[in-house]
N, C-alpha and C positions, 0 to 999 in steps of 0.2 A: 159798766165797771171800768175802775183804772186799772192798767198794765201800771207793771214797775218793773223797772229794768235792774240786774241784778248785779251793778256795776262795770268797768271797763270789761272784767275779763269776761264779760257776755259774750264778745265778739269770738268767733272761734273760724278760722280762718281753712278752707276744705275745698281740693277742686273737686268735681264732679264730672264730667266729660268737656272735652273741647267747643262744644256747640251749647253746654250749658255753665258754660265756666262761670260760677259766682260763689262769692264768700258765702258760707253759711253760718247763721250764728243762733244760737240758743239766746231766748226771754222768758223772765217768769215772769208771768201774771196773778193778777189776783181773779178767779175766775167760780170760785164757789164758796161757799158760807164756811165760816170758823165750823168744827176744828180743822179742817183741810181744804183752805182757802186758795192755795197757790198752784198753781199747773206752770209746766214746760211747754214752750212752744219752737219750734225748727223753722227758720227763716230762711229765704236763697234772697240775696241781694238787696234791692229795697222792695221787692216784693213785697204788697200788704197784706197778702194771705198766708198762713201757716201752712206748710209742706207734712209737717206732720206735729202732733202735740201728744200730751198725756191722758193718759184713759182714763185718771182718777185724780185726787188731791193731795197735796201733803202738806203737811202740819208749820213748816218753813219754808224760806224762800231760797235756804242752803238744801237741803231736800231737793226741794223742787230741781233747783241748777244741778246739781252734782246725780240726780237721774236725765235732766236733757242731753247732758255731757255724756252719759253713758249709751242713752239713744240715738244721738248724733255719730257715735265712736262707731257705732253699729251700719246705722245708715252710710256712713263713709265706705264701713268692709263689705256691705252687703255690694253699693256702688263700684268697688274695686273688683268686688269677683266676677260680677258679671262684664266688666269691662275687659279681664283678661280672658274670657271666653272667646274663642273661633268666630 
């Protein structure tokens, strides 16, 4: 299948701790059959694996981005709390 990238503002810019410092950025793909063809995926750097993606589909590629964006926002605070732990 083709990925499709869901323009510039794909790029979403997040550190992550000091020893894993890299940009993270959100792609939609096209990854299942019409009507909910397009998944989110969470990238760290030029890493070619996904860090983490979506469990299901949705029906656009604004869908799709505007939930990575939300799971990304997540994965950041989740990253943040346990960073300010003891």
């Amino acid at each position: 299948m083709t990925g499709l990238a869901i323009s510039a503002e794909s790029a979403h810019n997040g550190k992550m701790s000091k020893d894993r410092d890299a940009t993270l950025r959100v792609e939609v793909k096209v990854r299942e059959k019409p009507p909910n063809p397009f998944k989110w995926e969470i990238y760290r750097g030029n890493e070619p694996m996904w860090i983490e993606r979506a469990m299901h589909g949705y029906a656009t590629e604004r869908d799709a981005y505007d939930a990575g964006q939300a799971a990304l926002t997540r994965l950041l605070h989740h990253e943040a709390l346990n960073k300010s732990k003891p």
